[in-house]
C-alpha positions in Angstrom: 48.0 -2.4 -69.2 44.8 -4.2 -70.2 43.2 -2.9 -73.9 41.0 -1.3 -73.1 43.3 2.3 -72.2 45.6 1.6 -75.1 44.6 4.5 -78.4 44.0 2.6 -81.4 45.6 4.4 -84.5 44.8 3.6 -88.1 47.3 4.1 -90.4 45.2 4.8 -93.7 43.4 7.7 -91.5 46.3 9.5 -90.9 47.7 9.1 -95.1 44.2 10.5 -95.8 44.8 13.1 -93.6 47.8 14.3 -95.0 46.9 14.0 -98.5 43.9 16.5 -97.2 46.6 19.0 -96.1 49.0 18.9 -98.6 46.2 19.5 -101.2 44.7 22.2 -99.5 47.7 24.0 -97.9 50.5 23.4 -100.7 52.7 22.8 -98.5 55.0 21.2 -101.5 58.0 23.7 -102.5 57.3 26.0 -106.1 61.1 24.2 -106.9 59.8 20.6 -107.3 58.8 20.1 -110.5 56.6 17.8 -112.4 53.3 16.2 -111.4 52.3 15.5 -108.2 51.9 12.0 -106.9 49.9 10.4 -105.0 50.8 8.6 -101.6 52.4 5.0 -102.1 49.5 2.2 -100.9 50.3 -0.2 -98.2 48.6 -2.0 -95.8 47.0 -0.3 -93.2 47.6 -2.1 -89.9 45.6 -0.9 -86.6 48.4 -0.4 -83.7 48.5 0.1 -80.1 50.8 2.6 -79.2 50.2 5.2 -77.0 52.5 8.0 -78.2 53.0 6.8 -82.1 50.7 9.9 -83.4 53.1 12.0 -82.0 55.8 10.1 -83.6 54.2 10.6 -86.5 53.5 13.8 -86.4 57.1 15.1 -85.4 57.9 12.8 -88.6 55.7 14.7 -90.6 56.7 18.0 -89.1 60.5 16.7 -89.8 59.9 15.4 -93.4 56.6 16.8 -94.4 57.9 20.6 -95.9 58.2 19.2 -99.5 56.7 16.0 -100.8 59.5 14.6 -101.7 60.2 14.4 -98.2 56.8 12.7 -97.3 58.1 10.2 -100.0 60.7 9.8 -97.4 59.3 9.3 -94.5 56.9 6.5 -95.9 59.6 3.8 -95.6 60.5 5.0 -91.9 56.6 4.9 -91.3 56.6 1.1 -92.2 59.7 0.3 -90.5 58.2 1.7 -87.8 55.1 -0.1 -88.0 56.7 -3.5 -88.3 58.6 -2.7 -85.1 55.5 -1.6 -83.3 54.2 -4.7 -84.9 56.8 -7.0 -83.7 56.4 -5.7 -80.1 52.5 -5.9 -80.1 53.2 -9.8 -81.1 55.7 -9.6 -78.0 53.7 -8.4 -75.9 50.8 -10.6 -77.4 53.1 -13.4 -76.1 53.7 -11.8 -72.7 50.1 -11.5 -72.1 49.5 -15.0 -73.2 52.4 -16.1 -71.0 51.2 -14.1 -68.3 47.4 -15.7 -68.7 49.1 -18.8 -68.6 51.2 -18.3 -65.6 47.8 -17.6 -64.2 46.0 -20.2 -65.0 48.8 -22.3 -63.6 49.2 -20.6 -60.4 44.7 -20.6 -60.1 45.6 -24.5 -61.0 48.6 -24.1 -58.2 46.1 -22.4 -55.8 43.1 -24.9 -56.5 45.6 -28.0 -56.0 46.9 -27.3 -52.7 43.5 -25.5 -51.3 41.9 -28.8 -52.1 45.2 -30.9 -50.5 44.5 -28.8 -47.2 40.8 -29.4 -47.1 41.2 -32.7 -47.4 43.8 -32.6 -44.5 41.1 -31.0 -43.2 38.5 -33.5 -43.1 40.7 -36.1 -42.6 42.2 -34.5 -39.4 38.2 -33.4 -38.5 37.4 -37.3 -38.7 40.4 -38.3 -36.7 39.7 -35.6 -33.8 35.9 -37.1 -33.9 37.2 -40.7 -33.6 39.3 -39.5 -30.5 36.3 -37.5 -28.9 34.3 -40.3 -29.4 36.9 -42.9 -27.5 37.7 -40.4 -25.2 33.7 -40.6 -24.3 33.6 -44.2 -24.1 36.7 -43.8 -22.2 34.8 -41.2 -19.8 32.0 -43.1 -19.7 33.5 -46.3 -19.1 35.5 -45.0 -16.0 31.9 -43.5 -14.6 30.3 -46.9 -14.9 33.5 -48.1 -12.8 33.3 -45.6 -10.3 29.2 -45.5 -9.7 29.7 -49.5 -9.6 32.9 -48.7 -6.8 30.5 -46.2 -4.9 28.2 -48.1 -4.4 30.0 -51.6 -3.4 31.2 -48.6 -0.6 27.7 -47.5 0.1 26.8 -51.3 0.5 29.9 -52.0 3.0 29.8 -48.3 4.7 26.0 -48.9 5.4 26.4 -52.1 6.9 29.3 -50.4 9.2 26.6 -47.1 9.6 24.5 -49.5 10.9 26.3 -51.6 13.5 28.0 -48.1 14.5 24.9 -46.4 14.9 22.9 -49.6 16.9 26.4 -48.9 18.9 25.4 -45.4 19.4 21.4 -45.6 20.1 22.2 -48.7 23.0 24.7 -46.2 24.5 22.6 -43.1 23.9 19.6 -45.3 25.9 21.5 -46.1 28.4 22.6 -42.5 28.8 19.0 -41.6 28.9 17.3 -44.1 31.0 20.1 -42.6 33.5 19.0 -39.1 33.0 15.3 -40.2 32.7 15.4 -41.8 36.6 17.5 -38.6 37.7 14.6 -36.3 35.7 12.1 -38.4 37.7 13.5 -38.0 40.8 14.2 -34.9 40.4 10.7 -34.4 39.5 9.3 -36.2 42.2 11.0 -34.3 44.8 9.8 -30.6 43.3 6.5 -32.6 42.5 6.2 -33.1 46.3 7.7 -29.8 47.2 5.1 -27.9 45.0 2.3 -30.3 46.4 3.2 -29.9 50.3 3.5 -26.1 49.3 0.3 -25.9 47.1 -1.2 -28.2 50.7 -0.4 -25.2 53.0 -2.0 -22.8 50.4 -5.2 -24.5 49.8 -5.8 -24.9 53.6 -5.4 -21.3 54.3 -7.8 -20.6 51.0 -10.2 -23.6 52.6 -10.3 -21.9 56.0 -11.0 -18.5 54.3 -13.9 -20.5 52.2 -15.1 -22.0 55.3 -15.5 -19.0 57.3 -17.2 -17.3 54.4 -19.4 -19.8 53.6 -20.2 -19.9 56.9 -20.9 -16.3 56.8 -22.9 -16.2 53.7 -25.1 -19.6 55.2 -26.1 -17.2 58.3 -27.1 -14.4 56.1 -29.2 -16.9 53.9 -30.3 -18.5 56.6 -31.8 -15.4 58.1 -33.0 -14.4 55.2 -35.2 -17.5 54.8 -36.5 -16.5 58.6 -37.1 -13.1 57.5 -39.4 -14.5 54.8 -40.6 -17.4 56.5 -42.1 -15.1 58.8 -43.0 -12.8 56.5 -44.7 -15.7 55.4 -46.6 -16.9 58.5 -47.8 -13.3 59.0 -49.8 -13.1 55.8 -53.2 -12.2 55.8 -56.1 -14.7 54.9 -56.8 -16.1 52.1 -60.3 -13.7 51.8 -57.6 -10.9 51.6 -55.3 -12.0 49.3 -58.2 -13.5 47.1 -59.6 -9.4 47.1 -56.2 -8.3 46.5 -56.7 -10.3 43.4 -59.9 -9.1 42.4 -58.8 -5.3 42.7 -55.4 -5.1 41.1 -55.2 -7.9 39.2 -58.1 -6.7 36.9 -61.1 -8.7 35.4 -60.6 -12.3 34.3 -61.8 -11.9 31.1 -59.0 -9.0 30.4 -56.3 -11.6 32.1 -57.3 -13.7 29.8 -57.3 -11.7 26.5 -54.0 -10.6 27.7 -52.4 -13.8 27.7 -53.4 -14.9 24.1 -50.3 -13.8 22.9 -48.6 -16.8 24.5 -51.3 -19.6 22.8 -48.5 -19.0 19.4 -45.3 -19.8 21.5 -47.6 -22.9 23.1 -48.2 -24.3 19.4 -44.8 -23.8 18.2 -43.6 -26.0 21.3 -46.0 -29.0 20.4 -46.7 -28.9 24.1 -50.1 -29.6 25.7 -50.6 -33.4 24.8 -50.7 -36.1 27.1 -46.9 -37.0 25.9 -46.1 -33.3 27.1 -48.5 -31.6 29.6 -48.4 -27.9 30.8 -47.4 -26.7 34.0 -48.9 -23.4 35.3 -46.7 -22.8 39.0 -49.4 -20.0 41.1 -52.3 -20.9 38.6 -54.5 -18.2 41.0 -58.0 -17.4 39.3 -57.0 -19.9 36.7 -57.2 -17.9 33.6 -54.5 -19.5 32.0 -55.7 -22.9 32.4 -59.0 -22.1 31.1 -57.6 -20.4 28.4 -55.7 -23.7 27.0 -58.6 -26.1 27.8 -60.6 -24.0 25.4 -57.8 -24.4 22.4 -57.5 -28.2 23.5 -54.0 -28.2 25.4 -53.6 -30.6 28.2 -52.3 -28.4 31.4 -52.5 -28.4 35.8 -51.7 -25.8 37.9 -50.2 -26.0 41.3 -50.9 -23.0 44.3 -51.5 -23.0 48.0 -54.4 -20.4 48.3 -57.8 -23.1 48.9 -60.7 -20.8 47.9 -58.9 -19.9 44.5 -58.2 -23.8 44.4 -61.8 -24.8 45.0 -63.3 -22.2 42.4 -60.7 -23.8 39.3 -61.5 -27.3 40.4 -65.2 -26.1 40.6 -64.8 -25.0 36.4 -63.1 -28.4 36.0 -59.6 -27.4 35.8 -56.7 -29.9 37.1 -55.1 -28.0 40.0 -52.9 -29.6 42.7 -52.6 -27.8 46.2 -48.7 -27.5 47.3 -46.0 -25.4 47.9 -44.4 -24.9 44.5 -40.7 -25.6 45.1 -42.2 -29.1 47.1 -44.1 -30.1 43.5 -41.3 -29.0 41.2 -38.8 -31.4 43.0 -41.3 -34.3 43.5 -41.7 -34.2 39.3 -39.4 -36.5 37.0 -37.2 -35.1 34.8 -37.9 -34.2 31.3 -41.8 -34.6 32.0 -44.1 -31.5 30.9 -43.6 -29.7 27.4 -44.3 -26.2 28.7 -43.8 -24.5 32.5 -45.3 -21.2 33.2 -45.8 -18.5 35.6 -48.0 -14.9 35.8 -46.9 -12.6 38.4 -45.4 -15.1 40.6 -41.3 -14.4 40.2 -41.7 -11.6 42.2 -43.1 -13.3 45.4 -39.8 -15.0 45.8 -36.5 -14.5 47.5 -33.5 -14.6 44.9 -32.4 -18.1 46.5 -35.7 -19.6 45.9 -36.0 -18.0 42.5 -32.8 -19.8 41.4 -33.8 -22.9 42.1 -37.1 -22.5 40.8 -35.6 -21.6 37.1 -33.5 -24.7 37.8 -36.0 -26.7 38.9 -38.3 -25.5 36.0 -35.2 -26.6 33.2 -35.0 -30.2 34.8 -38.9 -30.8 34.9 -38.6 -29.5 30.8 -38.7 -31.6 27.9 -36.0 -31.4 25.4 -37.3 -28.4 23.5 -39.7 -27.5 25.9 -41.0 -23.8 26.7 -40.7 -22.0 29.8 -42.7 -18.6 29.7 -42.5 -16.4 33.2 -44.2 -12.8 33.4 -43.5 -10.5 36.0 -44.6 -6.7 36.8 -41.9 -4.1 34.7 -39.9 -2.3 37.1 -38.7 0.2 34.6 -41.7 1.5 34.4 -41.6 4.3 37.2 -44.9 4.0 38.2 -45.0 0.6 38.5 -41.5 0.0 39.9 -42.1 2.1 42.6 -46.0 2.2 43.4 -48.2 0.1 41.8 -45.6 -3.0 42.9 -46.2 -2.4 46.5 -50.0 -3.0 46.1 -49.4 -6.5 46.8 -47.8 -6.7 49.9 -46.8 -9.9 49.1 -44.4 -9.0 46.9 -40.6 -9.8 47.5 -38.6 -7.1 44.9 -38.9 -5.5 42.0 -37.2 -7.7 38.9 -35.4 -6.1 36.2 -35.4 -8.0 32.7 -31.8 -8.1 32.9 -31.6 -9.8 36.0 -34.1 -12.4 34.9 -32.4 -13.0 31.2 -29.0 -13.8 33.3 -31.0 -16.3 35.4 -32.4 -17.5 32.4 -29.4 -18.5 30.7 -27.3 -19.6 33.6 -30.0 -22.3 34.4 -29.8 -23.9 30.8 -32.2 -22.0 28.6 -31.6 -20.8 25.2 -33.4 -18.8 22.6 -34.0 -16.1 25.4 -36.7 -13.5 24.6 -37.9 -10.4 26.5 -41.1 -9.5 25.5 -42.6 -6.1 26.5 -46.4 -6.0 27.5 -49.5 -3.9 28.8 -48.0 -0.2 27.8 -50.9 2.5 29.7 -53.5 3.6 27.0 -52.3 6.0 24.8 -54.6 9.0 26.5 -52.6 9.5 29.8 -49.7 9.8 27.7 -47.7 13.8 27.2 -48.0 15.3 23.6 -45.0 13.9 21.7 -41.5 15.6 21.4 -38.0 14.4 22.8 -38.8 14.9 26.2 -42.4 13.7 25.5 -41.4 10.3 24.4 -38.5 9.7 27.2 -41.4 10.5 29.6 -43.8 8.6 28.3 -41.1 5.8 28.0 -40.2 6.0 31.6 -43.9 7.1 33.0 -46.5 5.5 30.8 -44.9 2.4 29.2 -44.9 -1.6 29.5 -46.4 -2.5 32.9 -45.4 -6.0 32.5 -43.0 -8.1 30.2 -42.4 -11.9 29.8 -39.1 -14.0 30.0 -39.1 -16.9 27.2 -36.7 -19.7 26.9 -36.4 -23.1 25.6 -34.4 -25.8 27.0 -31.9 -27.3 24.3 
């Protein structure tokens, strides 16, 4: 039990305390006589005995009636309190023994903890010094066996090698086998196919001969039909007055075709490097048009009293057939070909070669610019085009755009031109404006195309 639960009882306290009671009780008897004394002194001693105040107070409840008696109980009282003394040094010693025995055990403890920590490090340093040889060891047999694999690589490659130069002679032989049974193999479908593919192509030939042959008659007597048509034409006096009638004034032809002096610029043609050719020059509007703005141009036509009147205003015009001059030109010669109102005198074989004639004559970049009555214009497509009966067919600015680009041009442009004045036209609504679409629009437009 450590001190601090032990009662502490002082000796002195307790005398005072029953001198207190036996003067103020009386609890001495009436029969003891003479004076009363006071308590013995002694030397008050501090103990640590739990239940001595009630030893002492059944003592005083024992011996305590007279005084006398508490005279009696003061020897006991110090007996006691040199036994309790005697065991408080006992256990003064025990608890000093027992501190001891502590301490030595703690000293015990401490000695043998240390002991096993340094078995501890010592075994921790011997286990490192075996992980570390065991590494070496490790690391020493990996070094053995990379130098072991690759002695093998170096032998087994050599023996890859002459296996494999084994293998690729036999697997060449193998295959210059299958390669001469592949080609004759393939020779004798190749000639199979080819004897087959014979008998085919002569039956397509024979159906391409006959209709080619077919197709040659009909051009053939087309080319009558308009050859004839051709060498029944009137005189030149008519077809000069046709002219002057429905082809209008000079002077308007040739306002009208200043819209085609920009494309003319744009081309660079008109020098001596790159003449213009105007194919059915007629009155000769156009050429006198460009001499004016200083281009260099000829004309080629067939009718003599329109030929005599442009040579007449000093304008270079050449009498021929126009198909005849286009295919006696060299290549690549004038910068700019046109042609007013002449498509339409032509059959459609004659007008595909005169596009492709027209593209060969071109220079690189060169201009050709065609204009031809517009057939979707009702009242031209189906009356004011038959005027002329000269005419061959109506041409449809489709048609002409498809024969433009199939003979080499690029850049194609349809331009529509001469719309009727504005006063023969319907009031405008929905209907109006269809109407006047159909009725009253372009007269004429223009195919333009440059060669690449």
């Amino acid at each position: 039990m450590s001190e601090s639960f032990i009662p502490k009882v002082n000796i002195e306290e307790i005398k005072q305390d029953l001198r207190r009671e036996v003067n103020e009780k009386k609890w001495v008897s009436e029969e003891v006589q003479g004076p009363r004394m006071d308590l013995p002194s002694f030397t008050p001693i501090t103990i640590e005995v739990p239940s001595f105040k009630k030893y002492v107070d059944r003592l005083l409840w024992k011996y305590g009636i007279r005084y006398a008696n508490i005279i009696k109980a003061i020897p006991i009282l110090n007996r006691k309190a040199e036994k309790v003394h005697s065991r408080l040094s006992r256990k003064k010693t025990l608890e000093e023994f027992i501190f001891n025995l502590q301490e030595n055990i703690n000293a015990a403890l401490y000695q043998q903890f240390n002991r096993q920590h340094a078995a501890f490090l010592r075994f921790q340093g011997e286990w490192k010094a075996q992980q570390r040889n065991e590494k070496e060891s490790v690391n020493l047999k990996i070094e053995r066996f990379a130098a072991d694999l690759s002695n093998f690589r170096q032998s087994a490659g050599s023996q890859i090698d002459e296996k494999f130069g084994v293998l690729k002679g036999m697997i060449d032989s193998e295959n210059k086998v299958l390669r001469e049974l592949l080609e004759r193999k393939w020779k004798e479908d190749l000639l199979e196919f080819l004897e087959a593919e014979k008998r085919a192509m002569a039956g397509t030939l024979a159906d391409l001969r006959e209709e080619f042959e077919t197709r040659d008659k009909q051009v053939s007597d087309q080319v009558e039909a308009w050859v004839k048509k051709i060498e029944r034409r009137s005189p030149d006096s008519i077809d000069v007055a046709l002219l002057e009638i429905f082809r209008g004034k000079r002077e308007d032809t040739k306002e009208k075709q200043r819209i085609y002096l920009p494309y003319i610029e744009t081309s660079k043609a008109g020098t001596p490097q790159a003449p213009i050719l105007d194919l059915g020059c007629g009155r000769g509007e156009w050429l006198e048009l460009l001499k004016e703005h200083g281009y260099i141009a000829e004309g080629v036509d067939q009718i003599k009293i329109l030929i005599e009147r442009c040579r007449e205003s000093g304008l270079a015009v050449v009498e021929s057939d126009l198909m005849d001059y286009l295919k006696s030109q060299p290549p690549n010669k004038f910068g700019a070909v046109t042609g007013f109102h002449i498509l339409e005198h032509l059959p459609w074989p004659l007008l595909a070669e005169l596009f492709r004639e027209t593209v060969r004559v071109l220079q690189p970049r060169g201009i050709a610019i065609f204009e031809t009555p517009n057939p979707e214009n009702i009242l031209v497509g189906c009356s004011q085009f038959y005027l002329d009966p000269t005419h061959y067919a109506p041409l449809p600015s489709p048609l002409l755009e498809f024969l433009s680009e199939r003979s080499g041009l690029t850049q194609i442009e349809i331009r529509y031109l001469h719309p009727f004045p504005e006063t023969m036209k319907v009031s405008p609504s929905e209907l109006g404006e269809r109407f006047n679409q159909y009725f009253y629009g372009p007269q004429d437009y223009a195919v333009i195309g440059v060669k690449p």
